[in-house]
Residue frames as a rotation matrix with the C-alpha (Angstrom) as fourth column:
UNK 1
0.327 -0.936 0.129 4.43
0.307 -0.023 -0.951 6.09
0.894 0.351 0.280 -20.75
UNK 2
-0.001 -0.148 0.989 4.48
-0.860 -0.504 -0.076 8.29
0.509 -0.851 -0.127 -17.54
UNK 3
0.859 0.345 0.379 3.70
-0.512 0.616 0.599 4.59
-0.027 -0.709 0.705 -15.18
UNK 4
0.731 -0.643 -0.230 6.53
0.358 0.648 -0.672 2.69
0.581 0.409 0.704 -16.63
UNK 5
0.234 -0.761 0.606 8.73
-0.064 -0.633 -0.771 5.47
0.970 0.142 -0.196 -16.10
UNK 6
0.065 0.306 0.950 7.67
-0.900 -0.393 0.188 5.76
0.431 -0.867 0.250 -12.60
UNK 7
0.995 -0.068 0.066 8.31
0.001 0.701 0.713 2.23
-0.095 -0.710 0.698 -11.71
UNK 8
0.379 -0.906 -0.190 11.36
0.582 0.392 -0.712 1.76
0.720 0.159 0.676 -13.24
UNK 9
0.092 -0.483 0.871 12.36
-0.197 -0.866 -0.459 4.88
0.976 -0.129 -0.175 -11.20
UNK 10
0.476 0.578 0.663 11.10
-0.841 0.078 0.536 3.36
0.258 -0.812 0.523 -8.14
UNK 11
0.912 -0.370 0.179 13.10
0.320 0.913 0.255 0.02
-0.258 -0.175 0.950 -8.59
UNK 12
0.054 -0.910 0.412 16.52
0.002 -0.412 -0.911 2.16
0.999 0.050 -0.021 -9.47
UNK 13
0.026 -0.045 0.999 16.01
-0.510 -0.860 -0.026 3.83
0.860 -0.508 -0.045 -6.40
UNK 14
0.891 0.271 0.366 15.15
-0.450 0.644 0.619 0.80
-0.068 -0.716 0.695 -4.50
UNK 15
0.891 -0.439 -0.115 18.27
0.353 0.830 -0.433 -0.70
0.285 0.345 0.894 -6.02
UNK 16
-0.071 -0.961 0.267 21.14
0.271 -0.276 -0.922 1.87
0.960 0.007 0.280 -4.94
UNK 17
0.184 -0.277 0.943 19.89
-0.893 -0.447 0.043 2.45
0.410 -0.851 -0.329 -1.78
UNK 18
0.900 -0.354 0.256 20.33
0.207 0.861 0.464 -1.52
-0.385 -0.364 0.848 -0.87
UNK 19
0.604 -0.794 0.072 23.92
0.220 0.079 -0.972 -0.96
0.766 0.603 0.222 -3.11
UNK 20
-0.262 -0.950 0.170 25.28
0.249 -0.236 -0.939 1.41
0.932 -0.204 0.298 -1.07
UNK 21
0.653 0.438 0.618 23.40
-0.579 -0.238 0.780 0.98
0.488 -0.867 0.099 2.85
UNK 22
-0.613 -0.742 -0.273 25.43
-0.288 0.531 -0.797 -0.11
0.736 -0.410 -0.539 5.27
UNK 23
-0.913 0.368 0.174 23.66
-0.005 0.416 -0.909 -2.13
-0.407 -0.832 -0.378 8.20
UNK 24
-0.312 0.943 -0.118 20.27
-0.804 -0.196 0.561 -3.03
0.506 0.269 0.819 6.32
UNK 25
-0.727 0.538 0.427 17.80
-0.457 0.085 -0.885 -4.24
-0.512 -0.839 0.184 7.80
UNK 26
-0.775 0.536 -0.335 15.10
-0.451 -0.097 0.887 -7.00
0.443 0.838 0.317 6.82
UNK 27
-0.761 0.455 0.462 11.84
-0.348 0.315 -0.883 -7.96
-0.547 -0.833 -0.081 7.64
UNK 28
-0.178 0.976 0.128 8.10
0.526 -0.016 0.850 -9.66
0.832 0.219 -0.510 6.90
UNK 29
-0.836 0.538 0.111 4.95
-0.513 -0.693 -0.506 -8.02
-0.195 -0.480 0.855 8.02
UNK 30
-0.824 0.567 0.027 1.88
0.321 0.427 0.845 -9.33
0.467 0.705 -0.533 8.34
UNK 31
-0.940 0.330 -0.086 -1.49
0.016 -0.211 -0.977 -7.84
-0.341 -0.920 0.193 9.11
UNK 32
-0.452 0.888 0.081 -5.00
0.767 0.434 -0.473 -6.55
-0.456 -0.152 -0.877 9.02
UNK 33
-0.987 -0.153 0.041 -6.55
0.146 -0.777 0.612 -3.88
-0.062 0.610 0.790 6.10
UNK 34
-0.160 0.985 0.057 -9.55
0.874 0.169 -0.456 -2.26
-0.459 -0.023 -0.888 6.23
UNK 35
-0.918 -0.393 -0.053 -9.94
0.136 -0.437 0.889 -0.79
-0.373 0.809 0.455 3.17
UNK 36
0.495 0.869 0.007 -13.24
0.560 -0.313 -0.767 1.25
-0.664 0.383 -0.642 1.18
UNK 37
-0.620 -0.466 0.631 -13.15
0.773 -0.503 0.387 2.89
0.138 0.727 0.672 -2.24
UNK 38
-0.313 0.390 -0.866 -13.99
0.159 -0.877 -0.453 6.45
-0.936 -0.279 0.213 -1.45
UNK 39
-0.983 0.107 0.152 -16.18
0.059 -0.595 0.802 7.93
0.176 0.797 0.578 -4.94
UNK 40
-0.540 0.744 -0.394 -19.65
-0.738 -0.643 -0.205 9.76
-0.406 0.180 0.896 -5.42
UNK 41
-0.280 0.436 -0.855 -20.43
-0.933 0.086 0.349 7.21
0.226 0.896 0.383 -7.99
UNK 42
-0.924 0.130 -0.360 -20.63
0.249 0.919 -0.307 3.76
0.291 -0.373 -0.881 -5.51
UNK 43
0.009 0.881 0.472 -24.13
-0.368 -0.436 0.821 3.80
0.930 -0.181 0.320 -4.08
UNK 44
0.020 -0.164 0.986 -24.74
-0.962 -0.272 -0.025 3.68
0.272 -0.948 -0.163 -0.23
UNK 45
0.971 0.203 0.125 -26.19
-0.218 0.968 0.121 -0.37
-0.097 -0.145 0.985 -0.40
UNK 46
0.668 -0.744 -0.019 -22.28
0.666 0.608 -0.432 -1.10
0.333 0.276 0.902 -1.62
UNK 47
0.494 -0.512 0.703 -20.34
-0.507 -0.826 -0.245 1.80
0.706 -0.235 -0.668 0.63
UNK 48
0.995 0.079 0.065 -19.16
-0.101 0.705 0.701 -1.40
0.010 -0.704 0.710 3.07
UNK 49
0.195 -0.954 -0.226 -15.61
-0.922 -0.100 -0.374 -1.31
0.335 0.281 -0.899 3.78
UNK 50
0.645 -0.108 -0.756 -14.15
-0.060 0.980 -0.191 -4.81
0.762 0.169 0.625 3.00
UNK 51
0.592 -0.635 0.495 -11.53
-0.669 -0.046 0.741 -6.50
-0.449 -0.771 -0.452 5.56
UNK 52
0.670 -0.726 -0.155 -8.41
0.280 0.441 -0.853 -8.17
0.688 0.528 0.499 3.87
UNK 53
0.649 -0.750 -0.125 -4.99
0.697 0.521 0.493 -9.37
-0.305 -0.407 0.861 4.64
UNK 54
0.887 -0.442 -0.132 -1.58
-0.460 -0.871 -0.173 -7.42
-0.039 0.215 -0.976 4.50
UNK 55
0.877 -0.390 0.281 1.54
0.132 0.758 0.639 -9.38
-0.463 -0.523 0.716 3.90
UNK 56
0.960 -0.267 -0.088 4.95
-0.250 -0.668 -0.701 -8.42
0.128 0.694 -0.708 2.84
UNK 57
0.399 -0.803 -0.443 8.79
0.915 0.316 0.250 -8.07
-0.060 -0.505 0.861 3.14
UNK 58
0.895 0.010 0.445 10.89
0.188 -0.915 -0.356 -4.92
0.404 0.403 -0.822 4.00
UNK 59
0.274 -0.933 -0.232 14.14
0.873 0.343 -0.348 -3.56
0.404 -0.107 0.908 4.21
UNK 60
0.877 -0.431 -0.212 15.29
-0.202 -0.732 0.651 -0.44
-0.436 -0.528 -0.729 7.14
UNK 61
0.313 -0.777 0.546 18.19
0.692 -0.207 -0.691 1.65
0.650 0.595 0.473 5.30
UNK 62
0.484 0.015 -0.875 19.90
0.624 -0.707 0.333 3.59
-0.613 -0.707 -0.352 7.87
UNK 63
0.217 -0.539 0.814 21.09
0.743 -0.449 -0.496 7.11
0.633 0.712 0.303 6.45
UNK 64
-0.252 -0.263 0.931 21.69
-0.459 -0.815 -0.354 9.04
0.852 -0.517 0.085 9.74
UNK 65
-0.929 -0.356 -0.100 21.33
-0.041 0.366 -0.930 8.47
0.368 -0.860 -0.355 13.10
UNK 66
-0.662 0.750 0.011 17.62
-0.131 -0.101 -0.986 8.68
-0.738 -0.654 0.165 13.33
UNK 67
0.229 0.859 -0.458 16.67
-0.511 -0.294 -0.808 8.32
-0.829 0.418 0.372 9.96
UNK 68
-0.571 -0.372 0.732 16.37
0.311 0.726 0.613 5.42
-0.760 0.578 -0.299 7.55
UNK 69
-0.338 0.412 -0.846 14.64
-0.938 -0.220 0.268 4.45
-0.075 0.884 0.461 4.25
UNK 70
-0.461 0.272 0.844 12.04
-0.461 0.740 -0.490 1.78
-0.758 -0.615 -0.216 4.18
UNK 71
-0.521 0.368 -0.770 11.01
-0.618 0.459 0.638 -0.26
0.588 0.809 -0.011 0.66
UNK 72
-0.129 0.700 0.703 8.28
-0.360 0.627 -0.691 -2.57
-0.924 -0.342 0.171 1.37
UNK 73
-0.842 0.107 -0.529 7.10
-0.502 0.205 0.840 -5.14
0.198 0.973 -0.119 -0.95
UNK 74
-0.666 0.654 0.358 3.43
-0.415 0.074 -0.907 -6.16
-0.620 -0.753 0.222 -0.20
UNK 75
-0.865 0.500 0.042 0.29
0.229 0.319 0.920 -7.95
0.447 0.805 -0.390 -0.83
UNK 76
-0.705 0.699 -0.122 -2.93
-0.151 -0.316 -0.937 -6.17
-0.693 -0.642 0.328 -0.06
UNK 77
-0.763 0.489 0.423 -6.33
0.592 0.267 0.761 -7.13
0.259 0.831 -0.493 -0.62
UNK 78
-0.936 -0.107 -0.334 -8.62
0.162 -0.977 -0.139 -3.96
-0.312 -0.184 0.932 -0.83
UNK 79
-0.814 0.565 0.135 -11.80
0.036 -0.183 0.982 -2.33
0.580 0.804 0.129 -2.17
UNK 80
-0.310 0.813 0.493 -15.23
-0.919 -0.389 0.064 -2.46
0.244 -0.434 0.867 -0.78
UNK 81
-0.450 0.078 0.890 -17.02
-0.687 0.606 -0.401 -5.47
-0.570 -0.792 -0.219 0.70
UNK 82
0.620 0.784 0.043 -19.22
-0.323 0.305 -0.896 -6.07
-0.715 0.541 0.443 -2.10
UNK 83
0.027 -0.851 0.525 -17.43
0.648 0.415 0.639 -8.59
-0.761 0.323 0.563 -4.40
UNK 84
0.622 -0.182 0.762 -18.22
0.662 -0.399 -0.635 -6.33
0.419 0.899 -0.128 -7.88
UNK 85
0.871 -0.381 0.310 -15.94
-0.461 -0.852 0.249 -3.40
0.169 -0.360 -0.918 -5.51
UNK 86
0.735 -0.605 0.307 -12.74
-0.233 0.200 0.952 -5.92
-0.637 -0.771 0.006 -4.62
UNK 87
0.920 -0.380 0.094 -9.63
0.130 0.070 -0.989 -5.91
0.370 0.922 0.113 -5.85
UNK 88
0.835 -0.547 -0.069 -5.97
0.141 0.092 0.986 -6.73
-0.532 -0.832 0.154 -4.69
UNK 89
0.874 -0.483 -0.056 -2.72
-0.377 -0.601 -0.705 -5.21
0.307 0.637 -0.707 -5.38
UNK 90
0.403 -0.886 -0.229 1.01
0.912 0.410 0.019 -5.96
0.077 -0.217 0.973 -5.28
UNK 91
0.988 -0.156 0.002 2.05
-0.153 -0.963 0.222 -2.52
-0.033 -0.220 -0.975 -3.61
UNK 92
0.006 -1.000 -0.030 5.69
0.869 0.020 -0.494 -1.12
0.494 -0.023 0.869 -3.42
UNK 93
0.953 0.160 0.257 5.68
0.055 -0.926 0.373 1.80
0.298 -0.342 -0.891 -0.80
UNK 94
0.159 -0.869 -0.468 8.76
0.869 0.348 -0.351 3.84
0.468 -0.351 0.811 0.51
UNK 95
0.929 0.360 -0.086 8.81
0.277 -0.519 0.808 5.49
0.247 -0.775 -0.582 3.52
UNK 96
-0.318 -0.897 0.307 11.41
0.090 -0.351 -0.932 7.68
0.944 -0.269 0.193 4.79
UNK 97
0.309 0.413 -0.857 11.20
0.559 0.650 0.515 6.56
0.769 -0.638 -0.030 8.40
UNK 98
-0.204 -0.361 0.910 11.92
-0.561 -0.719 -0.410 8.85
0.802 -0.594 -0.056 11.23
UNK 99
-0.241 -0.278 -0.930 13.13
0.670 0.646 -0.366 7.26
0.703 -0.711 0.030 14.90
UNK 100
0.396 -0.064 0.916 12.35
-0.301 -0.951 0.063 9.12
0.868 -0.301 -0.396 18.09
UNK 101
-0.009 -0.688 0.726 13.78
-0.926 0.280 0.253 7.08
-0.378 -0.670 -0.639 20.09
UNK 102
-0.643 -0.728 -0.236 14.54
-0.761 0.575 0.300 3.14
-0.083 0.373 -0.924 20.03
UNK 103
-0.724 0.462 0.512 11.08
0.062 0.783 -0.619 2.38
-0.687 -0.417 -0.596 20.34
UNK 104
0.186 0.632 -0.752 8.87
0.167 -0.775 -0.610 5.20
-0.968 -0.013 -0.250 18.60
UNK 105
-0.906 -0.410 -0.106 9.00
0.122 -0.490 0.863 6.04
-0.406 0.769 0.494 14.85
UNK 106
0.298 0.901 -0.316 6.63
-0.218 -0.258 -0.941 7.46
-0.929 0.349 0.120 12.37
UNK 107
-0.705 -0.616 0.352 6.85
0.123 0.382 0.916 6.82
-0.699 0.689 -0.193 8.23
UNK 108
0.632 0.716 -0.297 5.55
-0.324 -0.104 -0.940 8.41
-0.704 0.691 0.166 5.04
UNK 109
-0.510 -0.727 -0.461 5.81
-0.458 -0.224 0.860 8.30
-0.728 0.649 -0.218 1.70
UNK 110
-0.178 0.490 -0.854 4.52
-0.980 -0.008 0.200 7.42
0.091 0.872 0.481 -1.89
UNK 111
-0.433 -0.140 0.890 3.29
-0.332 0.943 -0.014 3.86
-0.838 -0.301 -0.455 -2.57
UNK 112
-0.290 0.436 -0.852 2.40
-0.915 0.134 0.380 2.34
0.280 0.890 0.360 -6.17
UNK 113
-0.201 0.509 0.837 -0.01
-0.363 0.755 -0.546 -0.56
-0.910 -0.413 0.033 -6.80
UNK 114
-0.961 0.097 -0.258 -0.07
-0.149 0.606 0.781 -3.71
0.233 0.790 -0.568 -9.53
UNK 115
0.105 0.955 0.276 -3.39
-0.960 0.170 -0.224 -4.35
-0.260 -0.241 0.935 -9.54
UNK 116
-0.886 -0.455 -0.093 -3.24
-0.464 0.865 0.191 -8.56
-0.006 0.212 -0.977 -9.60
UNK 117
-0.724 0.680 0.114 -6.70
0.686 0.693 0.220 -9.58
0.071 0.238 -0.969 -9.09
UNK 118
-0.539 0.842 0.029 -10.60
-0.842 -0.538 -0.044 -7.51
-0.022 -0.048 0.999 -9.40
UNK 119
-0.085 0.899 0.430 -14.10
0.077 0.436 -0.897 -9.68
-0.993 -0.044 -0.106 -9.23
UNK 120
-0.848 0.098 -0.520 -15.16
-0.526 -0.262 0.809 -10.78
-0.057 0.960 0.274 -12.23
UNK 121
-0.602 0.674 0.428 -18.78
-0.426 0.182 -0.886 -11.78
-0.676 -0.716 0.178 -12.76
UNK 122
-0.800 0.119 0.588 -20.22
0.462 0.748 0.477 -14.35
-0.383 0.653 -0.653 -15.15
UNK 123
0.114 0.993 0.014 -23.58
0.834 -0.088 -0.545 -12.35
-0.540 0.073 -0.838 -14.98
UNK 124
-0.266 -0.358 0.895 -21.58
0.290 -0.915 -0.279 -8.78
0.919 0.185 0.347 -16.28
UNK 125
0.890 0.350 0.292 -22.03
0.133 -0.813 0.567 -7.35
0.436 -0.466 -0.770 -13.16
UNK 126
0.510 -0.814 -0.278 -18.36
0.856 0.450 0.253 -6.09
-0.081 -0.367 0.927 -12.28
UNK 127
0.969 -0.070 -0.235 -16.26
-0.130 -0.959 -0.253 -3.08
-0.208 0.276 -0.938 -12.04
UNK 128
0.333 -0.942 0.043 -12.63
0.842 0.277 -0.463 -2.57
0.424 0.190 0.886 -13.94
UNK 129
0.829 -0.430 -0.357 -10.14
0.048 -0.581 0.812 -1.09
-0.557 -0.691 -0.461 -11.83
UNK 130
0.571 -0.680 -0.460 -7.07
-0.767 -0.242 -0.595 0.72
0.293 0.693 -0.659 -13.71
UNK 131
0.630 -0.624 -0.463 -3.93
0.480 0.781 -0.400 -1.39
0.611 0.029 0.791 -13.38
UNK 132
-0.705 -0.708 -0.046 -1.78
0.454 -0.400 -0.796 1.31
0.545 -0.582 0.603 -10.79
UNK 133
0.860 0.506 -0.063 -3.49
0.343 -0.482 0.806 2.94
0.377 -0.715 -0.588 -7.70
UNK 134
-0.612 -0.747 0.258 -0.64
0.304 -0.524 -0.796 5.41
0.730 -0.409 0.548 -6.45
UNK 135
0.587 0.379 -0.715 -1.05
0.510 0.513 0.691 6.13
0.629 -0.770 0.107 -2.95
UNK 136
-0.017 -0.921 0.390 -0.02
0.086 -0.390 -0.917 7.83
0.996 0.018 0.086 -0.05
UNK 137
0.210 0.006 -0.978 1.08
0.305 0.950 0.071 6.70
0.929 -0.313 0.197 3.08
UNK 138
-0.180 -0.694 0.697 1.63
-0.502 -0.544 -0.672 7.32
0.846 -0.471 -0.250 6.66
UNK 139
0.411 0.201 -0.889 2.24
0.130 0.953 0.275 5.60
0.902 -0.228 0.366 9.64
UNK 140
-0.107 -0.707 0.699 3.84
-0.994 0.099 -0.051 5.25
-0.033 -0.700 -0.713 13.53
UNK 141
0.512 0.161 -0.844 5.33
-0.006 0.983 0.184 2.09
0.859 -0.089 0.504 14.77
UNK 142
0.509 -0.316 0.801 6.71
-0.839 0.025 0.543 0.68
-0.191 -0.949 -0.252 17.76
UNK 143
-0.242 -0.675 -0.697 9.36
-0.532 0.693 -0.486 -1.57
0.812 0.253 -0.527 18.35
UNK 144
0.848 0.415 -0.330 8.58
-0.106 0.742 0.662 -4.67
0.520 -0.526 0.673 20.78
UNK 145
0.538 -0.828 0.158 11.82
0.405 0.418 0.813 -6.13
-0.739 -0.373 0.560 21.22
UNK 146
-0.337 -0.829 -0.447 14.90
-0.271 -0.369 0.889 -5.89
-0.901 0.421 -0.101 19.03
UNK 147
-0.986 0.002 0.169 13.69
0.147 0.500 0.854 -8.18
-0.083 0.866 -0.493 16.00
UNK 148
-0.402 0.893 -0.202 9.48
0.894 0.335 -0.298 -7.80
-0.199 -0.300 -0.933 17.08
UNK 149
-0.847 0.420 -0.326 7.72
-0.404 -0.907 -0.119 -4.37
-0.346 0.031 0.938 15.79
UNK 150
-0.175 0.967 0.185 4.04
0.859 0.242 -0.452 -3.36
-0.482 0.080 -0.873 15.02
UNK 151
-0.976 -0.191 0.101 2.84
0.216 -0.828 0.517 -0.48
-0.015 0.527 0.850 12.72
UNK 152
0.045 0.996 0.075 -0.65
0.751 0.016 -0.660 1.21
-0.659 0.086 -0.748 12.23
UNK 153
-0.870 -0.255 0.422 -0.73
0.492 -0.500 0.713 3.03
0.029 0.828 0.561 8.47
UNK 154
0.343 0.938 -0.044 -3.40
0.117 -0.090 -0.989 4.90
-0.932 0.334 -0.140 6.57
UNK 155
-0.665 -0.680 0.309 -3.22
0.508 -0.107 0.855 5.03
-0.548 0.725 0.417 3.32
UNK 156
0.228 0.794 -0.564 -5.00
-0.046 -0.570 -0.820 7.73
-0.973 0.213 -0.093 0.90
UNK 157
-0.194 -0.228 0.954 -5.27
0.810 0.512 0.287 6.87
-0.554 0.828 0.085 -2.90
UNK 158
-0.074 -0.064 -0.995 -4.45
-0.118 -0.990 0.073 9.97
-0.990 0.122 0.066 -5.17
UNK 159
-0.969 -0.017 -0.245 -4.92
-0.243 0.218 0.945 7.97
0.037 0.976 -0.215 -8.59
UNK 160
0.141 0.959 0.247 -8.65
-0.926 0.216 -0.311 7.17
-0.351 -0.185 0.918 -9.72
UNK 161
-0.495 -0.857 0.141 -8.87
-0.737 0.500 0.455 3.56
-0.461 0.121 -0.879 -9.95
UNK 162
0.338 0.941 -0.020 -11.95
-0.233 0.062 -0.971 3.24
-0.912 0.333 0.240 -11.88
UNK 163
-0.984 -0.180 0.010 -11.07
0.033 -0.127 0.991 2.38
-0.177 0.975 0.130 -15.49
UNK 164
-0.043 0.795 -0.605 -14.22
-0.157 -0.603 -0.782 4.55
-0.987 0.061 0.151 -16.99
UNK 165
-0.652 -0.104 -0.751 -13.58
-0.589 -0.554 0.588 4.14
-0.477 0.826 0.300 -20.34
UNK 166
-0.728 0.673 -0.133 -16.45
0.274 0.463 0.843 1.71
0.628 0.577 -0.521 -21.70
UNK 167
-0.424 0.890 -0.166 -18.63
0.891 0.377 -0.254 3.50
-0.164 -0.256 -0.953 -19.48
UNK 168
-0.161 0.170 0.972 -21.16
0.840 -0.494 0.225 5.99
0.518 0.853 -0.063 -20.59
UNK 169
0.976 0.060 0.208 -20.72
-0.032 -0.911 0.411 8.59
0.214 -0.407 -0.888 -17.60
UNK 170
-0.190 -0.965 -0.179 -16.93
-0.372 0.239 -0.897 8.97
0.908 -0.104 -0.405 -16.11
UNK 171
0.895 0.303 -0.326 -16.82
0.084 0.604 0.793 7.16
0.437 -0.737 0.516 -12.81
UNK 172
0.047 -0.840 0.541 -13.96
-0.726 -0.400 -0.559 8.17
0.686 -0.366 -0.629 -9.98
UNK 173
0.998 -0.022 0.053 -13.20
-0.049 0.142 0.989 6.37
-0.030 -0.990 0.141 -6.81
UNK 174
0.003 -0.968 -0.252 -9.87
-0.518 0.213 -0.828 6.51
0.856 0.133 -0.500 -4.96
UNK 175
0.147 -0.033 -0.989 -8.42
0.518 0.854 0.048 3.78
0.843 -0.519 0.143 -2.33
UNK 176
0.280 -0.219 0.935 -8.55
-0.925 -0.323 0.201 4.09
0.258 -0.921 -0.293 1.66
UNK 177
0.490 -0.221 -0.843 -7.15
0.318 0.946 -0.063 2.01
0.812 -0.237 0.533 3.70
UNK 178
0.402 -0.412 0.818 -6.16
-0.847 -0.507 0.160 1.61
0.349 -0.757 -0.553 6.94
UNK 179
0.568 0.078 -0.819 -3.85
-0.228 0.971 -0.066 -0.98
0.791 0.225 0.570 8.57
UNK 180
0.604 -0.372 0.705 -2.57
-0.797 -0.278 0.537 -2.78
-0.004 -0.886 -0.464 11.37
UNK 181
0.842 -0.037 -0.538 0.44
-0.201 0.904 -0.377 -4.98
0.500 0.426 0.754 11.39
UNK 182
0.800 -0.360 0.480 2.73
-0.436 0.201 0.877 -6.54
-0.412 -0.911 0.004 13.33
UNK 183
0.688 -0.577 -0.440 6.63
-0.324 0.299 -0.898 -8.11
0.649 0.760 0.019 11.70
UNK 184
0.843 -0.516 0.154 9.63
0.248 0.625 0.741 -9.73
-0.478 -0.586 0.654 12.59
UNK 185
0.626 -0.536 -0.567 13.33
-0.768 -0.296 -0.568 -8.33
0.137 0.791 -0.596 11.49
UNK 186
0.969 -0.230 -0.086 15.64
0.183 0.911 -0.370 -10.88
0.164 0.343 0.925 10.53
C-alpha cells in the first residue's frame, strides 16, 4: 500500500510543478552505468560490477534564481555482471538542482525504480529482485554550451531488492551505481 502511495505522490508532484513553472526546460540524456549490488549474501566469484546503458528525458523547473527542480524519466540497466545478478529499471528521480554559476551545478534527491526486466534461467538458476529499488542520488554537472551538458551521479540504493521470500535464509542486497552522461536541452 505504502509504494503505490509513493508513486502516485511522486507523479502529483511531478505534475504541478510542470503546471505552474514558468520557463521549463527539456532534455534527453544518455550515458554510461556502472552499477554492483552491494549484499553479504552475493559470493566474491559473482561481486563483478556489470556496465549498462543510461537513457532518459528531463525537465529543469526554475524556482529561484539559482535553483530549479529536475524530474528525470530513465532507463537503466543495473545489477552485477553475472547474468543470475542483472536487472533493469524504469527510474523516476528528482533532484532539486542547485546552480553556481552558468556552468557548475550539483543535484540530489530521491529516485524510485520499476523493475522491467531480471535474468531468468531455464536451468532455475536466477535471483528475484522486488519490483521498486528506492534510491538516492547525487550528482554535479556542467554545462557545455547553452543546449549541451554532462553529469556524473552516484546513486546509493536504500530499499533491499532481493525478493527473499521463497528463500530459506533472508537475503539483502542494495543498488550502486555510478554514472556518466552527457544530454542535449531542447
Amino acid at each position: 500500500m505504502k509504494r503505490p502511495l509513493l508513486c502516485a505522490t511522486f507523479f502529483l508532484l511531478f505534475g504541478i510543478l510542470i503546471t505552474y513553472a514558468q520557463e521549463v526546460s527539456y532534455g534527453i540524456r544518455i550515458g554510461a552505468n556502472l552499477s554492483s549490488i552491494s549484499s553479504d549474501d552475493i559470493s566474491e566469484d559473482l561481486e563483478d560490477s556489470r556496465f549498462g546503458i543510461v537513457a532518459g528525458f528531463m525537465a529543469e523547473i526554475p524556482l529561484k534564481e539559482k535553483i530549479s527542480i529536475q524530474p528525470e524519466f530513465q532507463y537503466s540497466s543495473q545489477g552485477n555482471d553475472d547474468e543470475s545478478l542483472q536487472v533493469d529499471y524504469l527510474q523516476l528521480p528528482i533532484f532539486i538542482k542547485y546552480n553556481f554559476s552558468e556552468m557548475f551545478n550539483i543535484h540530489i534527491g530521491p529516485q524510485i525504480g520499476l523493475k522491467i526486466w531480471d535474468w531468468k534461467d531455464n536451468a532455475g538458476v536466477d535471483t528475484n529482485f522486488n519490483t521498486f529499488d528506492i534510491a538516492a542520488v547525487a550528482g554535479i554537472g556542467v554545462n557545455i554550451t547553452e543546449n549541451f551538458f554532462a553529469d556524473l551521479r552516484y546513486g546509493f540504493g536504500i530499499s533491499n531488492i532481493i525478493d527473499d521470500e521463497n528463500l530459506p535464509n533472508s537475503a539483502e542486497g542494495n543498488s550502486r551505481n555510478i554514472q556518466l552522461s552527457v544530454g542535449y536541452r531542447l
